[in-house]
C-alpha positions as CSV (number, residue, x, y, z in Angstrom):
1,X,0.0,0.0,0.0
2,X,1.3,3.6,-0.8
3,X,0.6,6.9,0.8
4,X,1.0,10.4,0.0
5,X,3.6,12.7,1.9
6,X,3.7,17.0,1.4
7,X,7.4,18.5,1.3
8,X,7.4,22.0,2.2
9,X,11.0,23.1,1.8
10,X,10.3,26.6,1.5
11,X,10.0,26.6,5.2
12,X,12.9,26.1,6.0
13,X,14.6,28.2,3.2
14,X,12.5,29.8,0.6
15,X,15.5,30.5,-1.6
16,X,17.4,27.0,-1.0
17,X,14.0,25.3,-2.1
18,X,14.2,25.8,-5.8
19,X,18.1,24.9,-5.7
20,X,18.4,21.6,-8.0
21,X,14.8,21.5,-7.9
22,X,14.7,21.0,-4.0
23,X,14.3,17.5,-3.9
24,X,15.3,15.0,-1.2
25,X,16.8,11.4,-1.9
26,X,17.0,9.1,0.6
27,X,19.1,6.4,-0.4
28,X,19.6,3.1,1.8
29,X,23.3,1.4,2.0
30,X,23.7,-1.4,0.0
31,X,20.1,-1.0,-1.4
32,X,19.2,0.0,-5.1
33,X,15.8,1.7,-3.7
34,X,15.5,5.0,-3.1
35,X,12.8,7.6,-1.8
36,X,12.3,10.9,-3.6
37,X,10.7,13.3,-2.1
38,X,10.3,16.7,-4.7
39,X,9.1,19.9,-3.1
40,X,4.7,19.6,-3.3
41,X,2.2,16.4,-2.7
42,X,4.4,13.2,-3.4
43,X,1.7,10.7,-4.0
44,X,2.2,6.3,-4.2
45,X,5.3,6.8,-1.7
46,X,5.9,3.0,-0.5
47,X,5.1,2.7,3.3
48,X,8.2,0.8,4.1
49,X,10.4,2.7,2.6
50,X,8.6,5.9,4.3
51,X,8.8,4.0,7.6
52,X,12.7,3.1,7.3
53,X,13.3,6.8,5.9
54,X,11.2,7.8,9.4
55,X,14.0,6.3,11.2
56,X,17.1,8.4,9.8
57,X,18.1,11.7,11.2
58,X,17.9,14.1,8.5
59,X,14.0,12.9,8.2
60,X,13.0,12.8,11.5
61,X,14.6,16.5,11.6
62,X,12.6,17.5,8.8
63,X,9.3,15.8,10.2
64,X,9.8,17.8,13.4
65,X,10.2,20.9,11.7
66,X,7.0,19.8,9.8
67,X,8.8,20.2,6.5
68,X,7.7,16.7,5.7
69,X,4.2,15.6,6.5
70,X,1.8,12.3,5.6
71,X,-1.3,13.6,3.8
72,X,-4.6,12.0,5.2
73,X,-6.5,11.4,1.8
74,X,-9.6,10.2,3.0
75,X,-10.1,14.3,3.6
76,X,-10.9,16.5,0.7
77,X,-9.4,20.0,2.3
78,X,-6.8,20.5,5.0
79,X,-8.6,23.2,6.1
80,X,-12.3,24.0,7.0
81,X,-12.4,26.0,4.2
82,X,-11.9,24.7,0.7
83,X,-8.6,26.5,-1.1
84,X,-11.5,27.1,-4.1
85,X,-12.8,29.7,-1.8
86,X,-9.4,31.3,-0.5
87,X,-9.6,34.7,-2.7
88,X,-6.4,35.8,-1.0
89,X,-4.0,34.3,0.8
90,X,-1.3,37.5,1.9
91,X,-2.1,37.7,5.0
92,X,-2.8,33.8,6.0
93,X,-0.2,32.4,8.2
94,X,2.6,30.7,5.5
95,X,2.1,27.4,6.6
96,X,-1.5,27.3,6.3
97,X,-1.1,29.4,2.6
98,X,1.3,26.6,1.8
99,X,-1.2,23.7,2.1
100,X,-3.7,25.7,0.6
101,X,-1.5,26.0,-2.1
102,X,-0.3,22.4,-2.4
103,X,-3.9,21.2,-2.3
104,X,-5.2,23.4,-5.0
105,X,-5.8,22.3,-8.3
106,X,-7.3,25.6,-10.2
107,X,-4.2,27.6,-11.9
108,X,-5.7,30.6,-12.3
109,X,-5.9,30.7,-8.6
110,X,-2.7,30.1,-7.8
111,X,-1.7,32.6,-10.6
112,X,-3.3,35.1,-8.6
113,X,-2.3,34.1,-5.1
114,X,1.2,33.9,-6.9
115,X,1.0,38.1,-7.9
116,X,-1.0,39.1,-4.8
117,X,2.1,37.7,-2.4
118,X,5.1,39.4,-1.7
119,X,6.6,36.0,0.2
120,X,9.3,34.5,-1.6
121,X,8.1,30.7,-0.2
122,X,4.2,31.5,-1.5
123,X,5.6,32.5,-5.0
124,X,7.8,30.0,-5.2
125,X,5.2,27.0,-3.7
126,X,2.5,28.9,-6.6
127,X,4.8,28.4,-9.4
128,X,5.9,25.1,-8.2
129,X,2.1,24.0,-8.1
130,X,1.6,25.1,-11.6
131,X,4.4,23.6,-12.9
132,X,2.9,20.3,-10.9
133,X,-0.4,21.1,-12.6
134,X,0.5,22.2,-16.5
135,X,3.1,18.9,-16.3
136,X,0.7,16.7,-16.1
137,X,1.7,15.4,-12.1
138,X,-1.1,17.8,-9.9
């Protein structure tokens, strides 16, 4: 069985996250699997890999920093309200904009949440999602 997981990089460093595309590999000695986490929703992410990764420090760092976070898919918003009624988003606290933003699916939203932001992290997470969403992969 798989699960989804969110990566929020640009909490920790808005600028850092788009370096190399801001993905995290976790490889395991000796092992030719590998978890990728890329910045956004990573969905199908194999729960025993996800539970070994749990055990290492980097990701246990990053999962207490909430920069790494399961998605509960049996919900349809992370919120109580639904990002499809979110008009703005400047002045909602970042890490609630950012799962807004993650869970959104509607572009021109997150075209104009991307131009009505002055946060780096928020423009960055909007033109992540986007790119996510025009690729073919939100």
């Amino acid at each position: 069985m798989s699960l989804a997981i969110a990566y929020t990089p640009e909490l920790a460093d808005p600028i850092l996250a788009n370096v190399a595309g801001g993905a995290v590999v976790v490889a395991f000695p000796g092992e030719e699997k590998s978890l990728v986490l890329n910045p956004g929703n990573n969905f199908n992410i194999d729960q025993e890999l996800w539970k070994r990764a749990q055990e290492l420090p980097n990701i246990r760092e990053m999962l207490e920093q909430r920069l790494v976070e399961e998605i509960d898919l049996s919900t349809e918003t992370v919120s109580e309200t639904p990002a499809a009624a979110v008009v703005s988003i400047a002045k909602t606290e970042q890490r609630a904009a950012l799962r807004l933003i993650h869970h959104s699916r509607d572009v021109e939203q997150l075209s104009a949440w991307h131009d009505g932001d002055e946060r780096m992290a928020i423009r960055n997470a909007c033109k992540r999602r986007i790119a996510e969403i025009e690729g073919g992969d939100g």
